[in-house]
Structure formats: C-alpha cells, structure tokens
C-alpha positions in Angstrom: 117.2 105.7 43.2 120.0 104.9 40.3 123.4 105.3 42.0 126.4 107.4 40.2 128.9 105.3 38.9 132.8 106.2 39.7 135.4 105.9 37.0 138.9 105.7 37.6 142.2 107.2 35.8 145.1 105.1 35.9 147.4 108.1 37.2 147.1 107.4 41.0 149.7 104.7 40.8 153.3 104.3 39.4 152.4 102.0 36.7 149.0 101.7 34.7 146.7 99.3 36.0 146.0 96.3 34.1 142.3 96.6 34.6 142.4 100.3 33.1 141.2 100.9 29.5 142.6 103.3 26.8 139.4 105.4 28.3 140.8 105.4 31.2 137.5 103.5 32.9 136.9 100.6 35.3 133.6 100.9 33.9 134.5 98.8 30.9 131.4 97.4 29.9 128.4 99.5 32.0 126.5 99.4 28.6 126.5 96.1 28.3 125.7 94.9 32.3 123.3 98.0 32.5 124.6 99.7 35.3 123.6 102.4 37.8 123.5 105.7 36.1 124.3 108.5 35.6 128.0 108.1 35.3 130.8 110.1 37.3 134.1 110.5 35.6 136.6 111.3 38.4 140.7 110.7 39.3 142.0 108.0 41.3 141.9 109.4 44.1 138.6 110.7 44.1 140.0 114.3 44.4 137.8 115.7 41.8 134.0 114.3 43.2 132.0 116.6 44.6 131.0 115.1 48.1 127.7 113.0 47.9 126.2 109.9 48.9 126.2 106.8 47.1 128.5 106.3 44.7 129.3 102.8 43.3 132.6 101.2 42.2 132.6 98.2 39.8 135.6 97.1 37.9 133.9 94.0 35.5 136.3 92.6 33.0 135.9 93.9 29.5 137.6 92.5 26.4 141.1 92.6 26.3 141.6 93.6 29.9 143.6 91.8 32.2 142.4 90.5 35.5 143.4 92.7 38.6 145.6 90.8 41.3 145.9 91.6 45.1 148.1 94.4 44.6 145.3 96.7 42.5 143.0 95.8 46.0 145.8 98.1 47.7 145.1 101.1 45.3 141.3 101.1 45.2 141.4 101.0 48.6 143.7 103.6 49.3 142.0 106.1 47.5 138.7 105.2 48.6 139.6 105.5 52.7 141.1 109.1 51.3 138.1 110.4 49.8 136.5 109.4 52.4 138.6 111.0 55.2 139.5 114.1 53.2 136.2 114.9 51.3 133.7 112.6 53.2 132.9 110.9 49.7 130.8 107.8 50.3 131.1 104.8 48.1 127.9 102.6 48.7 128.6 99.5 46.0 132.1 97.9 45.4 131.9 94.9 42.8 135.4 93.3 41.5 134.0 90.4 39.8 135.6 87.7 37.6 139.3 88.9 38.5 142.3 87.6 39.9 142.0 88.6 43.8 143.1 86.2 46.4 143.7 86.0 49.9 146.3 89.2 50.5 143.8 90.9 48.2 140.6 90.2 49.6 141.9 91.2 53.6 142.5 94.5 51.8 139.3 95.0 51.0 138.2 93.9 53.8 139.1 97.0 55.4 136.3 99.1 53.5 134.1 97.6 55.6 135.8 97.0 59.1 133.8 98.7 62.2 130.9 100.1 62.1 131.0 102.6 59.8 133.5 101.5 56.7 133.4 104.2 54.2 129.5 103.2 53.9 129.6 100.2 51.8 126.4 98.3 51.1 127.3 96.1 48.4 130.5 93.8 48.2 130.8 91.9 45.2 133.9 89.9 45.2 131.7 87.0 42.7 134.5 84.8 40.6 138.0 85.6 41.9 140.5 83.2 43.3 139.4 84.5 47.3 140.0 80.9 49.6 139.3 80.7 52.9 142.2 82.8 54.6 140.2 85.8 52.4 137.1 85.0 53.4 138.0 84.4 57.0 139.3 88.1 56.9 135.7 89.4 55.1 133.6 87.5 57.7 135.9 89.2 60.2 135.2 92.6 59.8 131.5 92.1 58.9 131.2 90.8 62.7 131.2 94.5 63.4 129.4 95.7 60.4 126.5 97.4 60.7 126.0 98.9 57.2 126.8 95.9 54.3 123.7 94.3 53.2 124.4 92.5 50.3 127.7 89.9 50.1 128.1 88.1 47.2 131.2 86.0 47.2 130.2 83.0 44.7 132.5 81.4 42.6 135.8 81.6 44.9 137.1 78.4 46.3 136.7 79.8 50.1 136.2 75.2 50.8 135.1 74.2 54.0 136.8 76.8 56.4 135.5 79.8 55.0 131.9 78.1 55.0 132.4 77.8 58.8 133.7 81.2 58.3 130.6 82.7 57.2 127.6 80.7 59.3 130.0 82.1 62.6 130.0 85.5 60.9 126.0 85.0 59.8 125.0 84.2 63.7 127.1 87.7 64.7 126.5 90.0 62.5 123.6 92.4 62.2 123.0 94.3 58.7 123.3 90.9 55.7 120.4 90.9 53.7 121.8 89.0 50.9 124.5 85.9 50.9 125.9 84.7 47.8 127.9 81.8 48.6 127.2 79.4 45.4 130.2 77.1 43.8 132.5 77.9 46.8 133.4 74.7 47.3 131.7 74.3 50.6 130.9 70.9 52.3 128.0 69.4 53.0 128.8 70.3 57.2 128.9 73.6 55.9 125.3 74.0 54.4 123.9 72.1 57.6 126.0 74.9 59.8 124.7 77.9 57.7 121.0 76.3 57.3 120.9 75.6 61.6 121.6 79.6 61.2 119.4 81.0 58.9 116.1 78.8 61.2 116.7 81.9 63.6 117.9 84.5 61.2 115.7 87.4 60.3 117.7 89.3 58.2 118.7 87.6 55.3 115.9 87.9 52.4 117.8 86.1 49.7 120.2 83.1 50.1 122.0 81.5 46.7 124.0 78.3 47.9 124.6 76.1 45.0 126.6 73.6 43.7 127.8 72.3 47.0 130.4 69.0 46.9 127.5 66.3 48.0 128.9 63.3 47.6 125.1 61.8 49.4 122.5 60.0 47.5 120.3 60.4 50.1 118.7 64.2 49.1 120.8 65.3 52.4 120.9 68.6 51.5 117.2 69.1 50.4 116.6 68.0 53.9 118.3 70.5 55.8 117.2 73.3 53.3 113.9 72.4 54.2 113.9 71.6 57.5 115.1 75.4 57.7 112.1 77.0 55.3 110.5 75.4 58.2 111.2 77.4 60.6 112.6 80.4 58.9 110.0 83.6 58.7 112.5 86.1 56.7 113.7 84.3 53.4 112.0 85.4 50.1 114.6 84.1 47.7 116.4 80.8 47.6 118.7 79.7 44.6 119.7 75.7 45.4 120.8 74.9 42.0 123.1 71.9 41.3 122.8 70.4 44.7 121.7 67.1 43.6 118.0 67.6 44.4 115.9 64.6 43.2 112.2 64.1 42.9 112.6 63.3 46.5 113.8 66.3 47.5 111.3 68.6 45.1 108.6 66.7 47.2 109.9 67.8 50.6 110.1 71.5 48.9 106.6 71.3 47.9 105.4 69.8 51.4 107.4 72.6 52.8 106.1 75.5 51.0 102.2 74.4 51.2 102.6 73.7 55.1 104.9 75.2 56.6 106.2 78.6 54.9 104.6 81.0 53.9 107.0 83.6 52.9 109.6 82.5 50.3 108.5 83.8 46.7 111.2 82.8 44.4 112.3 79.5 44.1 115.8 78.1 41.8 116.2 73.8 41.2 118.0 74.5 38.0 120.5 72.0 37.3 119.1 69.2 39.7 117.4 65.6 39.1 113.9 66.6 39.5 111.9 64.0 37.3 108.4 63.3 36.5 107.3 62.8 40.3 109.0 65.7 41.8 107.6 68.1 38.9 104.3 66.8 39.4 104.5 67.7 43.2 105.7 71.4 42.3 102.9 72.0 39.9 100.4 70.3 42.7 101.8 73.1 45.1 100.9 75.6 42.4 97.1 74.3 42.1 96.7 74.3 46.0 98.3 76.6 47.7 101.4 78.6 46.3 103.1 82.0 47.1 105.9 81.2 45.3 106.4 84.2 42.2 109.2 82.5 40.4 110.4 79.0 40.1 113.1 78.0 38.3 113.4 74.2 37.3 115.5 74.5 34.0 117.8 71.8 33.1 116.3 69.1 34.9 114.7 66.3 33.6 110.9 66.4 34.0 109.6 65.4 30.3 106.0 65.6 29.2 104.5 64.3 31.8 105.6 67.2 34.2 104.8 69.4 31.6 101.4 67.9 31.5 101.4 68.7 35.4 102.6 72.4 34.9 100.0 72.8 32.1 97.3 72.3 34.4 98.6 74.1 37.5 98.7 77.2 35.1 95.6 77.4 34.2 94.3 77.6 37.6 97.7 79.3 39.3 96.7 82.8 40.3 100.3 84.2 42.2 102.8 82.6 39.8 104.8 85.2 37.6 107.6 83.4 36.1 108.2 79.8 35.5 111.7 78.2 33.5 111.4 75.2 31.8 114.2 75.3 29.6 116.1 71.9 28.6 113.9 69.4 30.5 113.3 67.2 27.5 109.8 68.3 26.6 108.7 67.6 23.4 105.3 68.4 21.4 102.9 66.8 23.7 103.9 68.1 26.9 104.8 71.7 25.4 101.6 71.8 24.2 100.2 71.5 27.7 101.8 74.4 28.6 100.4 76.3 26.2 96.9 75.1 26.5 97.3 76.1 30.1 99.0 79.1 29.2 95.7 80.4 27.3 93.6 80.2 30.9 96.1 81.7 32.2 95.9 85.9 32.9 98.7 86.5 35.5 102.3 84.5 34.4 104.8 87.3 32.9 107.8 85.1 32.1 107.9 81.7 30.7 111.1 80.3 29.2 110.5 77.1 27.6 113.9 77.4 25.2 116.3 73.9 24.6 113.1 71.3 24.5 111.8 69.8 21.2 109.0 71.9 19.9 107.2 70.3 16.9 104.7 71.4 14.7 101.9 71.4 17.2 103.2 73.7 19.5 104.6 76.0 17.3 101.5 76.1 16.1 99.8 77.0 19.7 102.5 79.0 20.9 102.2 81.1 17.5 99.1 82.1 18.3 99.5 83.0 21.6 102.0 85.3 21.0 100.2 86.8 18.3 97.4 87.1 20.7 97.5 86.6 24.6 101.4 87.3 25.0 101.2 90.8 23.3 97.9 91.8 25.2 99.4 90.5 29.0 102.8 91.5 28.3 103.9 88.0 28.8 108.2 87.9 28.0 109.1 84.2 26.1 112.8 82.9 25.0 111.5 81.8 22.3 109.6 82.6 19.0 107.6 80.4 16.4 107.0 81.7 13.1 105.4 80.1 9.8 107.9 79.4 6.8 107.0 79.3 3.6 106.2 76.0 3.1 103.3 76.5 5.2 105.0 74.4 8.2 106.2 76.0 11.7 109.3 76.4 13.1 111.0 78.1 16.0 113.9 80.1 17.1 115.7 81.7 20.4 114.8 84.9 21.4 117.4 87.1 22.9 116.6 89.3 25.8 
C-alpha cells in the first residue's frame, strides 16, 4: 500500500528553513525519486492531518536548496512527537538524505525511535550526511529497545570504526532490523568480521549493503568472512559487497558458497571489485549448476570476453536468473556477442545491462535483432540500444530508464 507523503510549511519555526522551497515543500523533488503517493499537504506541526496511519517524511535535496544542519533535526522532531501525542498522527518513514546532519543532530532523531513504540517509525534514512560515530552510537542506542524500525539505512556517513562496533552490538540486541545499510561508512575491516560473526545467527535481517570498507588486505579477507557467514546464515536474501576489493579468489568462494552451502540469498552486488576472467567463469558455472540467485550485479569489474563467453553459456541454460549487470567490464564484440547468442535461448532473464563495453558491428547486429524480436516479446529491459544508420553500418547508444 503507497504511503501518504507529508509536506511541511516553513511557519513552525522563527526563521525559514533552509531546506524549505518557495512551495513551501520538503518534498522537493518526489517527481523525480518517485515517491509514495498520494501526497498530504499539511503545517509544521502536523496540526492540520487528519489522524491516520502511515505517513512518510522525506526531505531529499532539490536544486538550489541548502543542506539542513542539526538544528532543523530539532524542529522535525518536535513537531512530529506533537502530532503524535496530541492527534495520534503516525509517521511510518523518515528519510533526510544527502544533508548536513551530524552527531547533535542525528541523537535528535534518535529520539523518534527510542522505546518501544517511537511515534511508529519503520524507515530511518539518514544515507549521506556528515553522522560519525557519537551519532550513530546514539541511533544504535535507542534501536536496542526498538521494536518497530525495520529498515536503517545510514550509508555514506563517516560513523569509522566505533560506530561499526556500534551497530554489530546493537544488531545482536535488537529485535525488529530487516534492512542495514551501512556502505562507505568508513568501517574497518574488525568491524565487517564483528557484524558478519552477527549476522551467522541473525534471522532478521533480509538485506545487508556493506561496501566500500577501508581493506588495506590483499588476501580477499573480507570475502572470507562474508562467506563464511552465507554459510551459516538462513535469513539473508540480499547482499550488496561492492568495492571491497573482491578478486577472482573471492568470486570463487562466493560461488562455492552459494552452490553448497546457501540456499537462500537471491540477489547478489560485486560491482566495483577485481573479479577477472576466473572468478567470472566461476559465477556463470554457479549459474549452469545450481543457482537461486535472481540478480547479480558484477558491473565495473574486469572480466573481458572470456567471462562473457562464460555468461553467454550459463544463459542459455540458466532457468532462475532475472537480471544480470555487465556494464564496463571491458567486453568487446566477441564476448558481447556471446551474450547475445545466449540471450536468444534464453526465455526467463528481464534485465540485462551490458552499457560502457565496446560493442562492434557484430553485436549490434545480434543485439538489433533481439530487441526487435525476443526483447519486445519477453519484456526484457536493456541500457542500451543498437540501431542501423544510413550507411548501412550499426551503431549503438545509452538507453535511459
């Protein structure tokens, strides 16, 4: 069910706020992220919503709006505890993302979602603000007690080592977390092998993103614990380990992993790793075994035609497989046209994103015709499109989504 979306007027507090616009809406750019709809204009203070359930406040940066700082955190959550208390208004999503909000300002918000009640949040976005770890040390705090959040997603703030240690404490306590974002925090090695020893027992969390953790290893360190936990782990359908260094080494031990020993993760992330020609030919051998992965993400890696060779062939026999990225992995017309050849057995992939490689006439050519042909029939969504020019050659552009 699409939740209402609250708006704010800049009246509630002595001077405007800088994340205000001349519409008077926190809700700068809803078109644009495709939020939850319908929308629900209403004061500051809530004053004028009519009591309900489920109401979701997000305040993303538009153009020409400034950033909100930790005092702003004081307002929102001063009116929200009021509605709440006066008119028993229930605000179910809070996202802040990409502002200004440290440490002062994130133990503010905290308090939405201290005890066991809070005013009902369920989602607490706090992605890309300037949170460390005194901030997140105050979040993980109240979620101890929390029985209602399940969804955190507090990537992009520099929360470093302590708040990592903050969060695999809070993870082993707390109840209700179905979803931790915790990517480019600047967390420590230690701290992926505290919240990985976690997660073996958890059975809660469904999604996990940790990614670009400060490794300074060579020896695929953090592909082992990650691992090692998909071992053990029963609950986790979704992992996002991008930019953590993972080498054909480490995409081996995820294959091993998912063919033996797991059987319930679906959706997969490598982007940004060092996944070659070996570790891509291990993944697409997982896909011609055994596989209940649905998504697997290896863009920008470096797998060339010979993995692509690899993926070819795992498709046209893969059967449970609905989206694979390929994008900037140095393929050029040999391996890309192994894709598509394997694309034209294939009856059941929905997304392929093959964008940023070196497509030549060839697989223009190929890909041409299955978009003409297969694509449009299976409903199959590309980032890319070939298309004849005049001189009777192919070429190719993006396609937008």
């Amino acid at each position: 069910m699409s939740l209402p979306m609250v708006k704010y007027e800049s009246a509630y507090h002595a001077r405007a706020l800088p994340f205000i616009t001349d519409a008077g809406s926190i809700d700068y750019v809803a078109h644009e992220k495709t939020l939850p709809r319908p929308e629900i204009f209403i004061s500051s203070d809530l004053t004028q919503a009519t009591p309900a359930v489920g109401f979701a406040i997000s305040a993303f940066r538009g153009k020409d709006c400034q950033k909100m700082v930790d005092e702003d955190c004081g307002v929102i959550v001063d009116s929200i505890v009021k509605a709440r208390n006066s008119q028993k208004i229930v605000i179910s999503s809070v996202s802040l993302l990409n502002h200004s909000i440290k440490d002062e300002g994130a133990a503010k918000l905290a308090q939405l979602i201290k005890g066991t009640e809070g005013v009902g949040v369920e989602v607490f976005n706090l992605h890309g603000n300037d949170i460390g770890s005194l901030g997140c040390a105050a979040i993980c705090e109240a979620l101890k007690g929390n029985e209602i959040v399940k969804d955190l997603r507090i990537s992009e703030n520099p929360i470093g080592r302590n708040g990592g240690y903050a969060l695999a404490e809070m993870m082993e306590i707390n109840g209700s977390l179905q979803r931790l974002d915790c990517g480019s925090c600047d967390l420590t090695t230690d701290n992926v092998i505290a919240i990985m020893s976690v997660m073996r027992k958890n059975e809660l969390i469904e999604k996990l993103s940790i990614f670009n953790v400060r490794n300074f290893s060579r020896q695929e360190d953090l592909s082992k614990h990650a691992t090692r936990m998909l071992e053990f782990n029963n609950t986790l359908v979704e992992l996002n380990f991008d930019r953590n260094g993972v080498g054909d080494d480490g995409a081996i031990l995820f294959s091993w992993t998912l063919e033996h020993k797991n059987n319930t993760l679906r959706h997969l992330s490598l982007s940004g790793n060092k996944i070659g020609v070996v570790g891509a030919e291990s993944l697409a051998s997982l896909l011609i075994r055994h596989s209940n992965l649905i998504s697997l993400n290896l863009a920008n890696n470096r797998i060339c035609d010979d993995g692509a060779k690899a993926f070819g062939s795992a498709l046209a026999s893969n059967k449970s497989l609905r989206s694979l990225n390929l994008r900037n992995n140095s393929l050029k017309d040999s391996g890309l046209v192994s894709v598509a050849l394997g694309m034209q057995e294939n009856s059941t992939l929905s997304e392929l994103k093959l964008w940023g490689n070196e497509f030549g006439q060839d697989s223009c050519n190929e890909f041409l015709a299955l978009v003409e042909s297969r694509f449009d029939y299976f409903g199959v969504k590309v980032d890319f499109m070939p298309f004849m020019v005049k001189d009777g050659g192919y070429s190719i552009a993006e396609q937008q989504e």
